[in-house]
N, C-alpha and C positions, 0 to 999 in steps of 0.2 A: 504372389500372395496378395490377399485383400491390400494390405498395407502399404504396398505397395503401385498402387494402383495412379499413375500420372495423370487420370484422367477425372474432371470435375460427375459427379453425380447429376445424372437429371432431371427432371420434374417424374420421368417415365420411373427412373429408379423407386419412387416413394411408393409403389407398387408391391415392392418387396414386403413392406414394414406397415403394422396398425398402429395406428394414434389414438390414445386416449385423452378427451380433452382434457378429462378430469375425473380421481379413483380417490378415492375415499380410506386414508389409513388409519381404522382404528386404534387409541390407545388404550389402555390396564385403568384411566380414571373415566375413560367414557370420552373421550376428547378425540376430534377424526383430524387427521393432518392432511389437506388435499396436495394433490400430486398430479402431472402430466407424465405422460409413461407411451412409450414406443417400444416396441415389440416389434424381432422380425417373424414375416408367417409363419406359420408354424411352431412358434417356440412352445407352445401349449402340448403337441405333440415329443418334441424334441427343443428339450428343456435346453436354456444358453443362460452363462454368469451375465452376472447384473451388475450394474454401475448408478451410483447414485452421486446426485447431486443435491446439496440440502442447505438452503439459504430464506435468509428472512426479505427477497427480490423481487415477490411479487411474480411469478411465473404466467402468470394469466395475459398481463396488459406490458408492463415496461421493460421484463425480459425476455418479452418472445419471441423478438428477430432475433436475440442475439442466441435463446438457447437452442433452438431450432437447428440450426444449420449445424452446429456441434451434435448435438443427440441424435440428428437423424444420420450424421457420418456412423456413429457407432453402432447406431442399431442396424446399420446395411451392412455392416462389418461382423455381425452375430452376436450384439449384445442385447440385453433386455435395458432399455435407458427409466430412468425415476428420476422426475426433479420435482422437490418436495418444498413448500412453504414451510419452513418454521413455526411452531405453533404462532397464533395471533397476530400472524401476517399475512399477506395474500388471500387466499380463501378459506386458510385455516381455520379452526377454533379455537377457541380460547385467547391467553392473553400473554405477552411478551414481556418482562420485566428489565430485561439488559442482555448485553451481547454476553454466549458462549458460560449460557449459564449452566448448575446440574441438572436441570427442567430441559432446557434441549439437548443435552449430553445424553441426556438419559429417555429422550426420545430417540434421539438418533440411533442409539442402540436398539429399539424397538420395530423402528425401519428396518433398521440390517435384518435383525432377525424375520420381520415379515414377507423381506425380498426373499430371504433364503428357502420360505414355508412355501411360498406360492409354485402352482404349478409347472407356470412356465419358466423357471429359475433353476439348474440345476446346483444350486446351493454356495455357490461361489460368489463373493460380491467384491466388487472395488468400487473406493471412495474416490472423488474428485472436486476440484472445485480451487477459482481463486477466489482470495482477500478473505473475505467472510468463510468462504465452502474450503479454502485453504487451510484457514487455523481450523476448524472442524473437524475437517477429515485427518488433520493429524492428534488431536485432543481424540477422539474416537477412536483412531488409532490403538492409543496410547490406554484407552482401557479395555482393548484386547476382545471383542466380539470373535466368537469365532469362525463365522461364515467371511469375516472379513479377510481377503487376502490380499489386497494391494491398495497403495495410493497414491496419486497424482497430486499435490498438493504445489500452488500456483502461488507468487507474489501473498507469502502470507509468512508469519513470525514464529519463530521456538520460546518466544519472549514479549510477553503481554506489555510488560512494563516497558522494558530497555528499549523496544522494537517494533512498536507500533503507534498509533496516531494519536496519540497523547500526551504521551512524554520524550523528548530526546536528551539522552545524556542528564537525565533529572532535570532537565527543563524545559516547562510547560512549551508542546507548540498551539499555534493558532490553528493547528489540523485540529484540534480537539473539540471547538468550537464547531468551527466549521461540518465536521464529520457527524458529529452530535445535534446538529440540527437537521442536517440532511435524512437522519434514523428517526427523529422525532416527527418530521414531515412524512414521511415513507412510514411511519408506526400508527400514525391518523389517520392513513385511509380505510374505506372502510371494505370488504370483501365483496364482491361483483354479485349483485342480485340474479345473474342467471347460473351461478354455479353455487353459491349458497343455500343450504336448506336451510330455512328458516326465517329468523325474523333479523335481514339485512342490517337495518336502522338499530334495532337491539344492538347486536354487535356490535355495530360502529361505535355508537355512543359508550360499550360498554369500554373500546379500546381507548375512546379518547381520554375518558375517566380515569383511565387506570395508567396513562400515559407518564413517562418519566421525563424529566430533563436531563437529556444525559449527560451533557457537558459538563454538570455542576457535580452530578455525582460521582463522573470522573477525578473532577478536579478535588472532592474528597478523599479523595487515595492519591496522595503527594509523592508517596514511596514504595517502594518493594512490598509490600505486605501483603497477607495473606491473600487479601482480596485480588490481588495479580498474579500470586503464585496460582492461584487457579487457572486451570486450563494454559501453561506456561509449560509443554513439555519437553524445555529443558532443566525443569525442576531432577524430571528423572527420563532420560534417553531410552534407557532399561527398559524402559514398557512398552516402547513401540518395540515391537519383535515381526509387524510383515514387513515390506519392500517399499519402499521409499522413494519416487520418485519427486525431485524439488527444482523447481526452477522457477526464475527469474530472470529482471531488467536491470539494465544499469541506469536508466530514468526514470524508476519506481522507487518507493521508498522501502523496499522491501530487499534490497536483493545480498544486503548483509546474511541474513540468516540460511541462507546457501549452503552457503561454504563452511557454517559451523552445525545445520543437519547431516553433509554429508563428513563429516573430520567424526562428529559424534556420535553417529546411528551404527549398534553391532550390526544389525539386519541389514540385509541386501540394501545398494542406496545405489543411486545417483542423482547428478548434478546439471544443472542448466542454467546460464544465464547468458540473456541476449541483449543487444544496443536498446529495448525496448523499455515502453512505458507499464502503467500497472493496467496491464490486459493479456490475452490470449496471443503465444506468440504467433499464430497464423492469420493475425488481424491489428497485429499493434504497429504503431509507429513510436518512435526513428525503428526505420528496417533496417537490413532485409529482413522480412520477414520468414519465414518456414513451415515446410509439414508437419505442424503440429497434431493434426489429427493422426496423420502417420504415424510419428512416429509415436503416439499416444497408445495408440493400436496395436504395436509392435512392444508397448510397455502390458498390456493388457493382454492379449494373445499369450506370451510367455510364462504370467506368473496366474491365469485365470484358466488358459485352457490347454496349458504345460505345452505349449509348439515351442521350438528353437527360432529365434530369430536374432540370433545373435548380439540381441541387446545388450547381455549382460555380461559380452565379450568385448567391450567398447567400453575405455577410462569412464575411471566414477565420475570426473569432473569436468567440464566443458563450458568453456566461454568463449564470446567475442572479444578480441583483443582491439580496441577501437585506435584508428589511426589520429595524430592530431590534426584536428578542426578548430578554425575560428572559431568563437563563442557566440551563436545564435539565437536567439528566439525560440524557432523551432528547429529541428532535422527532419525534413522526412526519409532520408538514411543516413547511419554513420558509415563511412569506410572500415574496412578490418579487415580479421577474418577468424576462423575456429582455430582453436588452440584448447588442448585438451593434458589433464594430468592424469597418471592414473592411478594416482591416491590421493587426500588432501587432508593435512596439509603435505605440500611434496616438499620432501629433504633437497629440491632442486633450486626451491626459492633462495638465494640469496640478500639478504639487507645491505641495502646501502645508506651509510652513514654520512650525512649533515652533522654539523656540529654550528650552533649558534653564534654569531659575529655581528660585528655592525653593518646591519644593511644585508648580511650578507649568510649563505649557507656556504659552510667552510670544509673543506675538508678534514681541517684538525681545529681545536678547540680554541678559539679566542681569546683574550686576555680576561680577567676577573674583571665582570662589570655592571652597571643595573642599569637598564632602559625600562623608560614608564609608559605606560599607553592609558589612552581614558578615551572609548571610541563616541562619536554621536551617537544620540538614540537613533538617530533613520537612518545607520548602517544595513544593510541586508537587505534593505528592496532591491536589490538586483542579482540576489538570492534565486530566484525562480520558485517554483512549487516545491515545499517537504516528497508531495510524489504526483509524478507527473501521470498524466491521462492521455498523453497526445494533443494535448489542447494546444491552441496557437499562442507563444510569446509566453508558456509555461517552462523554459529553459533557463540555467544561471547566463544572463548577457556578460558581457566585459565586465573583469573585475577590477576594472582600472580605479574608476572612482570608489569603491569600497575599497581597496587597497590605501587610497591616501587619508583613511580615518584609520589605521590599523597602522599594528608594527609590524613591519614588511623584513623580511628574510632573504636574497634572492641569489642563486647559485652561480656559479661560472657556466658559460654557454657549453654545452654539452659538445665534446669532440665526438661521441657517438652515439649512434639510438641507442637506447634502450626502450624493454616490455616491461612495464610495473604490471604485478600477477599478487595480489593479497590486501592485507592489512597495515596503511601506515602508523606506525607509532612513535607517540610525542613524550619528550620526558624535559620536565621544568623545573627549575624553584621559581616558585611565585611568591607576593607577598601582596595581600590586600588591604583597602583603606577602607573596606565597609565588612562587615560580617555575611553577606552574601552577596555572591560575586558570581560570574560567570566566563568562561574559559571559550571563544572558536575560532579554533584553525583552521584555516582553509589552504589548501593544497592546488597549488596553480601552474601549469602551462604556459610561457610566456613566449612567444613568438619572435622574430625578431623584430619586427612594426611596434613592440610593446604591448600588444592585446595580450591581455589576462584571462585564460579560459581557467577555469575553476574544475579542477576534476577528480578531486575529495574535500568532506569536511568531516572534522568532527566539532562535538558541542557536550559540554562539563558544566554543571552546575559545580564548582570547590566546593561547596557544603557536600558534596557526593564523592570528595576524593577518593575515600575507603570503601565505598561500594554505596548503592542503592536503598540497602536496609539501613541503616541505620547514619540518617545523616549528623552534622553537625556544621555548626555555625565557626564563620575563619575570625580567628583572634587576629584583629588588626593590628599591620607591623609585624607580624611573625612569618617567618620562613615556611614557605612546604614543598615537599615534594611530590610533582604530580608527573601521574602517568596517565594518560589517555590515547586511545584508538582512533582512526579518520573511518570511514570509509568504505568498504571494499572497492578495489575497483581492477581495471586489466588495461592498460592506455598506453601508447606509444610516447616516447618526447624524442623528436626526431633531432638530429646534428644540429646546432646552432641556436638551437633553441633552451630555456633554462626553466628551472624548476624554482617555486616563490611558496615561502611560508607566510600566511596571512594572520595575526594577530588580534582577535578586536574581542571587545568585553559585552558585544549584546550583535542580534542580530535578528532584526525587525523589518519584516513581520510572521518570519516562521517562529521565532517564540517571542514570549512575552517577557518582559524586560523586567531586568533588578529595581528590589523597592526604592535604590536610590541609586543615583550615578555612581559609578564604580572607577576609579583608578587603581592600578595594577602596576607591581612590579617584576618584573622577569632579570633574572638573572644572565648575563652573555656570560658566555663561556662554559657554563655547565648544561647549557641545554642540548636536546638535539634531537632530531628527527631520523628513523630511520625507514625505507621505502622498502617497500620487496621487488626483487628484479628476478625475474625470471629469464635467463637462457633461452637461447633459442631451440628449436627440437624439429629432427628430419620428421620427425612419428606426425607432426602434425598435418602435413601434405597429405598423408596417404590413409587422413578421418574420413571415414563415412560420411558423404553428402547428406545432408536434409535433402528431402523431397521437395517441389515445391507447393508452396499454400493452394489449400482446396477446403473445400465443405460439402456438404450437403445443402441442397436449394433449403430456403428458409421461406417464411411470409412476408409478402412487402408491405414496407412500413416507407408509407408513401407522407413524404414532407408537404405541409400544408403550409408553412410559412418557417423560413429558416433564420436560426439565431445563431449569431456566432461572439464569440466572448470578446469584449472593448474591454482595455487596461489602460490606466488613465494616473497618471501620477501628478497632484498641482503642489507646488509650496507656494503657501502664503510669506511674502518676504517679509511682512510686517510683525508677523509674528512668529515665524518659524515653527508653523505646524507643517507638515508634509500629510500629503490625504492621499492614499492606494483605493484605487477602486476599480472593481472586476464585476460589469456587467453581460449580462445576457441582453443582447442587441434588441430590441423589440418592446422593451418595457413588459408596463404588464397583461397578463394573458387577456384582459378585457374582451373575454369570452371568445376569443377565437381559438380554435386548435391549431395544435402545432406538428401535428402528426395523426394519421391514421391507420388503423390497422382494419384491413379490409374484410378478412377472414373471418372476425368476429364483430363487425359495426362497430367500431369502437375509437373515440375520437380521444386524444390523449397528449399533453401538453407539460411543458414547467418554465419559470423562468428564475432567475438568479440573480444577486444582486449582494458581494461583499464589499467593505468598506475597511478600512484601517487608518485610523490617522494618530499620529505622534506628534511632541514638539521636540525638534532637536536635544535641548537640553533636558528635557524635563522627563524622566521613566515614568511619571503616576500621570500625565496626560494620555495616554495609552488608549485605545477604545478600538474595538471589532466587533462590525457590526454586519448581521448578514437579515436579507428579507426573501420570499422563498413565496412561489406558488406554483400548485400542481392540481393540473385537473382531470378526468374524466368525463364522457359523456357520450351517451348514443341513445338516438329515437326518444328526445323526454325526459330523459335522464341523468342527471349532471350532479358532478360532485366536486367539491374543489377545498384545498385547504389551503390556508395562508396563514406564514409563519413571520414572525421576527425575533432574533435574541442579539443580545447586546451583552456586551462584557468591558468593562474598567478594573480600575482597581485601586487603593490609597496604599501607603507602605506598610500596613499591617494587614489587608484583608484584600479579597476579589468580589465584586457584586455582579453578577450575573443577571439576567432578566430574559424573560421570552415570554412573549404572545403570541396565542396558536387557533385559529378561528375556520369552522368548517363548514360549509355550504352545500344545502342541496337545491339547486337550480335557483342558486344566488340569494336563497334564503338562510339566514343564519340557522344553524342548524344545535351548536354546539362551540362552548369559548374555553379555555383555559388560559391562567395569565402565574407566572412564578418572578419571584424576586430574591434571591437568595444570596446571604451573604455568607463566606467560605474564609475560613484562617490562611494567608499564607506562611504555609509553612515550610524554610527554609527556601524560601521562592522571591 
């Protein structure tokens, strides 16, 4: 069967299949959404289901090595492929006002149904897509088109709020910023004058105009509230009624919500998570990588053109169970291997219980007693990224030195392996000395050399003990009981080696720190942690192999000058500020490209440049600060924008700022500048 097919595609293959550079989909206000679409021959004659993919990426210029070789797999495999710009991005028209609004919801829906109308379609569509194309295809999902019969939905959330790049655990991360500038940057460009009808510069100007900051507007929704219940569809599971395909990384931020689409979806579901970062698994690192187009094909085949291929004979849930490793920078593999349930949650997991002691995870409960923590603010730089890309020294390194600002827990040397397979959970009385406080455990690996690999955490606002909606402020001196989650994770801790509860009250620079130093009291003796251990299973030997990684040829995107990310940590000892800084090697683009795309002349570049600095003692010395430029250009024509925003904060508010300036062929073209102050509330 195609799907199976070990053998890479060749340039001869593309022969099968017509390319559209660019098709025109009209909306109900008059508004055209542009699209690249591949077609195998003939489908005009003998209609084949369609697969969409529909993101605000820019399909034209910065995602077209990478969509290529994916959409041309599937349309050699018999599908009709559509990857659509998002209104008022890419080549679209019109204009973008925030992510996974009811304006693209309700495009998106308009798609389906235009995929379904067209001739070469025989009326059957699946949804796909990571991160952005991920939450999509399951909010779409979720309001039920009915040409739509399946989805592949990739490194993406059932959970706007709890689950994605904004907030963890009710507390602000610095992904929020960061992410949010990266949309603002990527929301000013302006649509490519050879595929746009009309008046290029008009649009540009009109998007710059209309552009949002969207960090700050994020950071206006503190909480659960309606404005996150939107497109959150674990609001109601119910309404996704087609098949469900979900997976994920274990070095992505994302791979939580796995394991609670498939425990919560009635519709046909499965499960996937792999050692990887937030990408495609048949391209991501830490590997090994897999047939993901396979077996992607083998999810679409089945529920698109009703063949048997036994996909749906194969457990709902499937991970890599990662062996222990030292604590790295990078991976470019983990050791493991598959391991598969098949239901989740499985009645097979068993909890193992810790019980809180000095120093120590006990087996039975300690004597009544209070130990106090109050960690530095420049805890957590050695945290690694909220979600990793594959990038180099984006990993949690040793958590040796953050363990000796924390309260440390550490078990007896294990007399034998075990496989942790779920969700760990923390139960506390705490008591604080400020009215907002913050709670992270981290969950650690210890070696017998002493190395600390880190391989859960979770993160608790206390003003969020009772949930998300409806916070409140902790009466200092008073007792509470908290319960929180780590984690997902699947990890070995082999013989000799012991398991570490890590303690600390902030953790900098994935979130932004309490309005004032925080001291914490925890109670021994009634606390404790309990681990999921999973048994071992014959069943697991005799899993279906993955295939291994293949594509379809794509267009070379030939490197004109390479950047690679420098991480740079200085403290001033004079004054005890510590400065994180993550640049793009090369400075700035000062007009050279940094990539070419041949196919279409088209010269095409960015570079990057964050910053973070703290003072030990001090939470309101705080500051992240990112600078940002991207260009375009071919035969004459050049366009470039350059960003900065910046964010502090005092102990009653956040000030945000960014500046966003846009050039054509190095003339100022068009400026926006925002300054905005925001309540923190329960933050």
């Amino acid at each position: 069967m195609m799907h199976d097919r070990l053998k890479d595609y060749t340039e001869a293959d593309l022969e099968r299949i017509t390319e559209f550079e660019n098709v025109w989909i009209p909306l109900a206000d008059g508004t055209r959404l542009a699209a690249r679409l591949w077609l195998p021959v003939g489908a005009e004659k003998n209609p084949v289901p369609a697969i969409l993919e529909y993101l605000p990426y820019r399909k034209r210029d910065f995602m077209r090595t990478r969509d290529e070789p994916m959409h041309r797999y599937y349309a050699l495999s018999g599908y009709a492929c559509i990857r659509v710009d998002i209104r008022g991005t890419g080549d679209s028209e019109g204009l973008i006002h925030d992510e996974y609004s009811k304006t693209e919801l309700d495009d998106g829906l308009a798609v389906i149904q235009w995929l379904a109308d067209q001739p070469w379609c025989d009326g059957s569509v699946g949804m796909t897509g990571i991160s952005w194309g991920g939450f999509n295809s399951l909010q779409i999902a979720a309001l039920r088109p009915a040409p739509l019969k399946a989805v592949i939905s990739l490194c993406a959330a059932d959970d706007r709020y709890a689950d994605d790049a904004h907030y963890k655990g009710g507390c602000l991360l610095n992904e929020n910023i960061q992410w949010g500038s990266l949309l603002m940057m990527n929301n000013a460009l302006p649509p490519d004058p050879e595929i746009f009808e009309g008046d290029w510069r008009q649009a540009w100007r009109a998007r710059i105009d209309a552009l949002e900051p969207f960090p700050a507007l994020w950071m206006q929704h503190s909480t659960r509230d309606e404005y996150w219940r939107h497109g959150s569809v674990c609001e109601n599971f119910a309404a996704i009624e087609v098949p469900v395909y979900a997976i994920g990384g274990w070095a992505d931020g994302y791979s939580n919500a796995v394991s609670r689409i498939v425990a919560n979806l009635s519709a046909p579901v499965k499960g996937l998570v792999g050692p990887w970062a937030h990408a495609f698994p048949h391209d991501a690192v830490p590997g090994p990588s897999i047939g993901f187009l396979q077996e992607a094909v083998r999810w679409w085949d089945h529920w698109l053109k009703g063949i048997d291929t036994g996909i749906m004979d194969e457990p709902a849930f499937r991970v890599w169970m990662q062996e222990s490793v030292p604590p790295q920078p990078q991976y470019k593999e983990r050791p493991g291997r598959w391991v598969a349930e098949a239901s989740w949650p499985s009645e097979r997991i068993e909890p193992l219980t810790y019980h809180l002691d000095w120093g120590h995870l006990a087996d039975s409960p300690g004597k009544p007693d209070e130990a106090v923590l109050s960690s530095p603010e420049t805890l957590g730089v050695r945290g690694g990224e909220w979600c990793g890309f594959g990038s180099d020294g984006e990993a949690p390194r040793d958590q040796r030195a953050d363990d000796g600002g924390s309260l440390v827990f550490t078990s007896d040397d294990l007399e034998e392996r075990i496989e942790i397979l779920g969700t760990p959970r923390l139960s506390l009385e705490i008591k604080s000395d400020q009215p907002v406080a913050f709670l992270v455990a981290r969950l650690c690996d210890v070696g017998p050399d002493g190395t600390s690999a880190r391989i859960s955490y979770g993160i608790l606002n206390l003003c969020h003990r009772d949930g998300h909606d409806t916070p409140e402020h902790l009466v200092p001196g008073e007792w509470y009981r908290i319960e929180m989650e780590l984690d997902d994770l699947a990890q070995v801790i082999p013989p000799g080696h012991s398991l570490r509860l890590s303690l600390s009250t902030g953790y900098w620079p994935m979130i932004w720190p309490t309005p004032a130093s925080v001291t914490l009291a925890v109670r021994i003796g009634s606390g404790q942690i309990q681990i999921p251990v999973r048994p071992p299973a014959d069943e697991d030997a005799a899993l279906r192999p993955f295939l291994p990684a293949i594509s379809a040829p794509g267009s070379q995107r030939v490197k004109l000058h390479h950047l690679a990310m420098k991480r740079r940590i200085e403290v001033d000892l004079a004054t005890n500020e510590m400065t994180y800084t993550l640049k793009s090697d090369g400075g700035e683009l000062g007009g050279a490209a940094l990539a070419r795309l041949e196919d279409i002349n088209l010269d095409l570049g960015n570079t990057l440049m964050k910053r973070y600095r703290i003072i030990e003692a001090d939470p309101q010395s705080a500051q992240t600060e990112l600078a940002q430029s991207t260009m375009l250009r071919r035969d004459g024509w050049a366009v470039r924008i350059d960003t900065r925003t910046h964010l502090s904060s005092t102990a009653k508010s956040f000030q945000f700022s960014a500046d966003l300036s846009a050039f054509e062929n190095d003339v100022p073209f068009a400026s926006r500048h925002w300054t905005i102050t925001i309540p923190r509330d329960f933050l």
